[in-house]
N, C-alpha and C positions, 0 to 999 in steps of 0.2 A: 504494500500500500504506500505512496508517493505522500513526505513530507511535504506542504504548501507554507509559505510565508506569506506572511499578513501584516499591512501598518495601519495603526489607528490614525485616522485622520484629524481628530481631536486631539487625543493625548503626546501622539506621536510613537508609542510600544510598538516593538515590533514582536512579533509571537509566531511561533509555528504550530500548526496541526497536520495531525494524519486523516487524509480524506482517500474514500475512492474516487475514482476518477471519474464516475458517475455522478455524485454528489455536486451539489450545486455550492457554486463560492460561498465564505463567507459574508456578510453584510453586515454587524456588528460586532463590535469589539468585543471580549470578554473581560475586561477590567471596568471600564468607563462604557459604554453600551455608544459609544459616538460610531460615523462609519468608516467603514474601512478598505484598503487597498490592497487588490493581488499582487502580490512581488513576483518577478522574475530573477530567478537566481541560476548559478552556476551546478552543474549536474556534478557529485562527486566521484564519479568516473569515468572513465575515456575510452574509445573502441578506439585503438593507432593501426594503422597498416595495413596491408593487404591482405588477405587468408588468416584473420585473427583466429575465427572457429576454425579452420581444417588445419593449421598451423602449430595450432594450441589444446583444441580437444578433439579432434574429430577420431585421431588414429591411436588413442589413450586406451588403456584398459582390452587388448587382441582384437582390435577392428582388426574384419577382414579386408587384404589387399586384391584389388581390382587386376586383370593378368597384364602384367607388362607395365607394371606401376613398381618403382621400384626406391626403396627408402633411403633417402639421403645421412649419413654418418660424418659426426662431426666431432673434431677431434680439440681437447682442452687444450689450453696454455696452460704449460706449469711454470 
């Protein structure tokens, strides 16, 4: 369920709640009952690069390989 930020346009608080995404915005504060405004904020995670899923989970755990697909080996620095 998606944290949503919220500011009181009276008081000036800012507060979070957990809404579904169904759920209709808030429209009063819950300190001061004044109204209030959706924040847009910054997502705490990031999807970078290309083939995140098949790169990262897809071939985890004996997925089977596809004929003629063949798995690249990658050697440490010590």
């Amino acid at each position: 369920m998606p944290i949503y930020e919220y500011q009181c346009q009276s008081c000036g608080q800012i507060f979070e709640v957990w809404q579904k995404i169904s759920e209709k915005p808030l429209e009063v504060c819950q300190s001061c009952g004044g109204p209030v405004k959706k924040l847009i904020s910054h997502t705490s995670f990031q999807l970078k690069g290309s083939g995140w899923y098949v790169t990262d989970y897809a071939r985890k755990g004996g997925g089977e390989k596809k004929e003629g697909q063949s798995e690249k080996k990658t050697e440490q620095k010590k």
